[in-house]
C-alpha positions as CSV (number, residue, x, y, z in Angstrom):
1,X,-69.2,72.1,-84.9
2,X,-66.5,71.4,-82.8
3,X,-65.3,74.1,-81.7
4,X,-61.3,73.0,-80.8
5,X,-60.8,71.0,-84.1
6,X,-62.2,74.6,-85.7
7,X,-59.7,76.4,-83.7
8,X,-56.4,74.2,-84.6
9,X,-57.9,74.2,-88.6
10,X,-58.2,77.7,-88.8
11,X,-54.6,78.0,-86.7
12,X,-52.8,75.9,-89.6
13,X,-54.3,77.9,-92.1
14,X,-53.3,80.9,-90.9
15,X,-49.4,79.4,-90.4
16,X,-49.1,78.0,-93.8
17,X,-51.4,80.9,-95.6
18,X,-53.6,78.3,-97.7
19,X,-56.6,76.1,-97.3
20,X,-55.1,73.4,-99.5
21,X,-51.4,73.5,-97.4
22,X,-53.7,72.7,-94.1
23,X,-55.1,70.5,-95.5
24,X,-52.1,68.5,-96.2
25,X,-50.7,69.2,-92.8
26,X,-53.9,68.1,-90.9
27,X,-54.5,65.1,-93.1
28,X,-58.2,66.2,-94.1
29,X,-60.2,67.1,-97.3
30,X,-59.4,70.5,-98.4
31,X,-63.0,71.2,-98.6
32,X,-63.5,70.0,-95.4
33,X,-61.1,72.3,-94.1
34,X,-62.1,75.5,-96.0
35,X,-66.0,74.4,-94.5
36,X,-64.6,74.3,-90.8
37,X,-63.1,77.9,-91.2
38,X,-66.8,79.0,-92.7
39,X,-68.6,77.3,-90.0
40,X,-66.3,79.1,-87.2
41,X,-66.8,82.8,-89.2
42,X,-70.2,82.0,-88.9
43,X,-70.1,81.0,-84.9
44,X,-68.1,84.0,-84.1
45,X,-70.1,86.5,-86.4
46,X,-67.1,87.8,-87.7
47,X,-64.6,87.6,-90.7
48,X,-61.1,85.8,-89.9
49,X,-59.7,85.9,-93.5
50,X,-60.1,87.7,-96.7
51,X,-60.1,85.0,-100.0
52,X,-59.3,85.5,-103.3
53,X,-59.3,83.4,-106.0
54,X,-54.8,83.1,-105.5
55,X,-54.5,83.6,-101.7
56,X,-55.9,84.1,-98.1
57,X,-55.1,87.1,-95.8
58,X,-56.0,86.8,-92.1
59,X,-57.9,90.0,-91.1
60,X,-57.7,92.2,-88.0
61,X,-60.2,90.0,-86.5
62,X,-58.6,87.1,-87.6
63,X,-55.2,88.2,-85.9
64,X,-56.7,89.0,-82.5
65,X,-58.1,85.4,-82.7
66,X,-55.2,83.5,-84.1
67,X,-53.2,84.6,-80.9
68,X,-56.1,83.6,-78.7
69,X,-56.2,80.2,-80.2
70,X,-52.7,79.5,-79.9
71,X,-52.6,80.4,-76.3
72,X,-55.4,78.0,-75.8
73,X,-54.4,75.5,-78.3
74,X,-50.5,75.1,-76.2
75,X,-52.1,75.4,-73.0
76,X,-54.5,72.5,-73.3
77,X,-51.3,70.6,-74.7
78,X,-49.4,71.4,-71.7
79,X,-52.3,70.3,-69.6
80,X,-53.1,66.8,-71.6
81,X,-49.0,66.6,-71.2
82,X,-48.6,67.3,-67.5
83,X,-51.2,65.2,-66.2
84,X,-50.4,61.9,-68.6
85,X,-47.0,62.6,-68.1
86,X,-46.3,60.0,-65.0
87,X,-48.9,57.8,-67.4
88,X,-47.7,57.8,-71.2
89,X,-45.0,58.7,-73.6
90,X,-45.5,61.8,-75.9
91,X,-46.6,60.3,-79.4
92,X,-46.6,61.4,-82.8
93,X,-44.5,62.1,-85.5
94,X,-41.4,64.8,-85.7
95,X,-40.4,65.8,-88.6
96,X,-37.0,67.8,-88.6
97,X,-34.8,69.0,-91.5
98,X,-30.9,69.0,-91.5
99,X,-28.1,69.0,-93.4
100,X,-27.4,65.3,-94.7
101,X,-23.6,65.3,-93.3
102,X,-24.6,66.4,-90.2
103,X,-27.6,63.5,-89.6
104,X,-25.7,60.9,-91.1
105,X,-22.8,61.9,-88.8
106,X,-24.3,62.3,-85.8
107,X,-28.3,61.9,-85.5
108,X,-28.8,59.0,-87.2
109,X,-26.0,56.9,-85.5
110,X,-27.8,58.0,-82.0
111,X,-31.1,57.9,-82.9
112,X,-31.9,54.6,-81.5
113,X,-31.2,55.6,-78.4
114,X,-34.1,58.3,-78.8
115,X,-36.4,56.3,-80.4
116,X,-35.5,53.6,-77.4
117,X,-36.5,56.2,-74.9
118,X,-39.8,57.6,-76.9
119,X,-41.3,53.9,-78.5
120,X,-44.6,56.2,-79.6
121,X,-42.6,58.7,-81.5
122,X,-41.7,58.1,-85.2
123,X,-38.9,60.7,-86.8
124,X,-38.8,62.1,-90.4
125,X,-35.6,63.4,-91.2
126,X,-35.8,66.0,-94.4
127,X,-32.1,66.0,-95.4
128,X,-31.5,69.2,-97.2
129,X,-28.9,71.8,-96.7
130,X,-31.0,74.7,-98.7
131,X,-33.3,76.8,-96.1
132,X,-36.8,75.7,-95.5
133,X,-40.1,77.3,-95.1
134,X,-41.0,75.4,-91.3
135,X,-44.7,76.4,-91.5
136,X,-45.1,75.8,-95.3
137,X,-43.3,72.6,-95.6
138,X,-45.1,70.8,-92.5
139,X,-41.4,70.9,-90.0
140,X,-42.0,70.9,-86.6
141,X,-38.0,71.9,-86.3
142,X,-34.9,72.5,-88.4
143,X,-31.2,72.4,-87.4
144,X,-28.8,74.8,-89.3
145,X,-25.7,76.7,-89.8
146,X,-25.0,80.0,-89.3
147,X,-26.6,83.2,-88.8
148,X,-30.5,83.0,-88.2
149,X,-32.2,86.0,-89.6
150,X,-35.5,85.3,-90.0
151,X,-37.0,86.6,-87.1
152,X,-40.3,84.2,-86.9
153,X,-38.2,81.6,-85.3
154,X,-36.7,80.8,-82.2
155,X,-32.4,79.5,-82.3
156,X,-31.6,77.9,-79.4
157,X,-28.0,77.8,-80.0
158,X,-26.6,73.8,-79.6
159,X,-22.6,73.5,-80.9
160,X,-20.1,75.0,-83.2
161,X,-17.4,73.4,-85.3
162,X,-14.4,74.3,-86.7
163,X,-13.8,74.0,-90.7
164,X,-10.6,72.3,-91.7
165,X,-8.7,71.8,-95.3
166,X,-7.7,68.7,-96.2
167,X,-6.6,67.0,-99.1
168,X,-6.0,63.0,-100.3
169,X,-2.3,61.5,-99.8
170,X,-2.7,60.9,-103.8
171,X,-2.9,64.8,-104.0
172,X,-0.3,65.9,-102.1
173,X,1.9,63.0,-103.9
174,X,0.9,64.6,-107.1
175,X,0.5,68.5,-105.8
176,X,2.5,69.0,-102.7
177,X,1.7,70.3,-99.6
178,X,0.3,73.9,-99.7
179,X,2.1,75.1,-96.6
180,X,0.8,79.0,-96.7
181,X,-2.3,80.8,-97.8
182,X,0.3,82.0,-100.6
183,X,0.8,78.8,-101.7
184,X,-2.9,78.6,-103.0
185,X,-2.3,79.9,-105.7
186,X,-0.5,76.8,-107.0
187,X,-3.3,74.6,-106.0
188,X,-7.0,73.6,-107.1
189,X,-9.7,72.9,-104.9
190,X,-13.1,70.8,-105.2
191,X,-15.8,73.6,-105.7
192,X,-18.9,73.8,-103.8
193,X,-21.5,74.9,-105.8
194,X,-23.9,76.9,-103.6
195,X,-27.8,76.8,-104.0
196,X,-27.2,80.8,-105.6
197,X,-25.3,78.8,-108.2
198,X,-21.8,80.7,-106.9
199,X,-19.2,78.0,-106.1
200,X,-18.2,79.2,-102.5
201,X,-15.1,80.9,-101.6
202,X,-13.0,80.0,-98.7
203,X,-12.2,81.9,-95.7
204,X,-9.6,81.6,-93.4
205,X,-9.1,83.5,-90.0
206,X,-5.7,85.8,-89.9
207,X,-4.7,87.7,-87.0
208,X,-8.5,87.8,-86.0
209,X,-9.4,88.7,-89.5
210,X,-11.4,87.0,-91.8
211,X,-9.3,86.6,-95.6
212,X,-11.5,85.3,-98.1
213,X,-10.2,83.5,-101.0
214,X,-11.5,82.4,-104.3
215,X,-9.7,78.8,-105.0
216,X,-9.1,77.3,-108.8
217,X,-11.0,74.0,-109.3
218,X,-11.5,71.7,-112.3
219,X,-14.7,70.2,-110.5
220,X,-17.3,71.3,-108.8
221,X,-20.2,69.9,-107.1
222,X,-23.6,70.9,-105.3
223,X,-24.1,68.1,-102.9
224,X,-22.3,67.5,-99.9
225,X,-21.6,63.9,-100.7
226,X,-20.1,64.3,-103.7
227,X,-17.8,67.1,-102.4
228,X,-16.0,64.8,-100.0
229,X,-15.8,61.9,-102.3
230,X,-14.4,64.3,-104.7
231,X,-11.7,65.3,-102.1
232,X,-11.2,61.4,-101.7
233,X,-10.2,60.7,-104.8
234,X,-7.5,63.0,-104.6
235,X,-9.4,65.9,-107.4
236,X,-8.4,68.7,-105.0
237,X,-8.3,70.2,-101.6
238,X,-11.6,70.6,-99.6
239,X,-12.6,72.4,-96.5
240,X,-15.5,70.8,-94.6
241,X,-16.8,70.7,-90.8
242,X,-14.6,68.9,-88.5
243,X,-17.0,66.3,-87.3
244,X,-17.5,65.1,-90.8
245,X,-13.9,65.1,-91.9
246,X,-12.1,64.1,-89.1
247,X,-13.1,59.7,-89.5
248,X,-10.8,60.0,-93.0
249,X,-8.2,61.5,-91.3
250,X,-7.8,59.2,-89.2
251,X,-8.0,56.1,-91.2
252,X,-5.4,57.9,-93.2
253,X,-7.7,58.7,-96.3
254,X,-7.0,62.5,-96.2
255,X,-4.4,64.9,-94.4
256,X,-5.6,68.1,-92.7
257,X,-3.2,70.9,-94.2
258,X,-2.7,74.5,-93.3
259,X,-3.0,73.7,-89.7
260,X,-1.8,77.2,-89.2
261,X,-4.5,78.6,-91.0
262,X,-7.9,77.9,-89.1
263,X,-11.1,78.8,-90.5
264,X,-14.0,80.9,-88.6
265,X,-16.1,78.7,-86.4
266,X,-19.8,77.9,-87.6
267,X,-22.6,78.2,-84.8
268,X,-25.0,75.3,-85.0
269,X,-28.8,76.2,-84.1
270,X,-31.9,74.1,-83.7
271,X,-35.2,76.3,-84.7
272,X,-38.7,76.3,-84.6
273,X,-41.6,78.6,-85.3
274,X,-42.0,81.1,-82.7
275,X,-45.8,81.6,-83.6
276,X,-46.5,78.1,-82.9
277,X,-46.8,76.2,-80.0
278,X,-44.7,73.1,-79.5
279,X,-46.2,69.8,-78.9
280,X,-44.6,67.5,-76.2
281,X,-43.0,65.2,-78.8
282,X,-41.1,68.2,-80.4
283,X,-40.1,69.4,-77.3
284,X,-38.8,66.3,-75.6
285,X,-36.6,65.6,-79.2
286,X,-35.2,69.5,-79.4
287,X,-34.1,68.4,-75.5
288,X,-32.6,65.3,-76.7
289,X,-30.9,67.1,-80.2
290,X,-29.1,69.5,-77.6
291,X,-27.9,66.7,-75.0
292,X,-26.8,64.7,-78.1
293,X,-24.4,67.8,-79.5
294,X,-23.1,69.3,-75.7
295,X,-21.5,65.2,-75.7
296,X,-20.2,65.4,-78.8
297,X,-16.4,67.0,-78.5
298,X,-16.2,68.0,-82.6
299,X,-19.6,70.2,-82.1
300,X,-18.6,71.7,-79.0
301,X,-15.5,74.0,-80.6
302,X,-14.6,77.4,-79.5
């Protein structure tokens, strides 16, 4: 048996919860995986996880191992990392999710530069702006919006933006020019239909208060795509990130309105398991996500 390969099987088991999951992860034969994790029981002389026929649960034994095994497992990486480091590049793939505005607007124009720097690394982007299981979905990292709460990952904090309200020349032709919060209530938005099914309010800040309102609209939408295109075309106002909205207003395809009025700011976060250790190729692409943002004046907002 060999003993590592045993070690980072029964490690991916434990982070995803099933045989079959690892399996996937690893690339191997599910039976080949759920024989690894028998042959290590049997080395050790001692049960790591409880089966049943609909799921796996890791057992006292099993947790004083896991940690062991991750220790080991990210210091040999750290040691096969430090001394081919002068020697070769970090390999592998990374697979990241991210909200589709934000890669097409800012990872995916740079990512040659990256890729340029790391030939041996490949990148798989998961563009998605509902929240992710890491460990069950096979992400090395994920880069989101807003409050983290789920206290198995690490944030490392990496920009903020500010949301604006916009809306088409053909709108305000046909609508005006809403001019106050007030006036709001004369004027229909695009919706944004959130993954809860609610179409999301909007929120503005006043005298360091948050005022939430709940806008009219005649279309709504669920993908971030469509929203803008929406707000294009002139079928209401919309209220996006800066960084994504700020190329139409400048070739004149929308108008940012109720200047005035700005919206709360939105904390940008790259995360990763904290129960897992990170491979160099992770590592050296969370550096390079964070260097990317700090130059990039639209993520960078009070």
């Amino acid at each position: 048996m060999d003993r590592f390969l045993a070690m980072k099987v029964f490690a991916r088991v434990v982070e995803t919860g099933s045989f079959s999951k690892a399996a996937d992860a690893m690339r191997l034969p599910p039976a080949s995986v759920s024989r690894t994790v028998q042959a290590l029981e049997a080395h050790l002389g001692a049960r790591l996880l409880n089966r049943t026929t609909r799921s796996i649960s890791i057992t006292e034994d099993g947790e004083t191992y896991y940690e062991r095994c991750v220790r080991v497992l990210g210091e040999v990486d750290d040691m096969e990392s430090a001394l081919s480091h002068s020697k070769t590049s970090p390999k592998g793939k990374v697979r990241v999710s991210l909200p589709a505005s934000m890669a097409r607007s800012t990872i995916i124009p740079a990512l040659s530069e990256f890729l340029a720097a790391y030939p041996d690394i490949t990148v798989e982007l998961n563009l998605t702006d509902r929240q992710v299981d890491i460990v069950e979905e096979g992400l090395d990292c994920v880069i989101r919006v807003g409050a983290v709460r789920d206290e198995t990952l690490v944030a490392k904090r990496i920009g903020c933006y500010s949301q604006i309200t916009c809306a088409s020349p053909a709108y305000i032709e046909k609508f005006g020019e809403p001019m106050t919060l007030d006036d709001l209530e004369d004027h229909i938005a695009v919706g944004y239909v959130l993954n809860n099914m609610r179409v999301r309010s909007w929120e503005f800040t006043v005298d360091g208060e948050t005022k939430t309102i709940v806008m009219k609209n005649l279309v709504a939408v669920n993908d971030a795509d469509s929203y803008f295109a929406c707000g294009l075309e002139g079928l209401g106002l919309i209220q996006g990130s800066s960084y994504t909205l700020k190329p139409h207003i400048e070739r004149g395809a929308l108008r940012e309105v109720l200047k005035a009025y700005p919206s709360d700011s939105r904390v940008v976060s790259i995360l990763y398991s904290a129960n897992r250790h990170q491979p160099r190729r992770v590592r050296v692409f969370i550096d390079w996500v964070a260097a990317l943002y700090a130059r990039t004046p639209s993520l960078q907002a009070a």
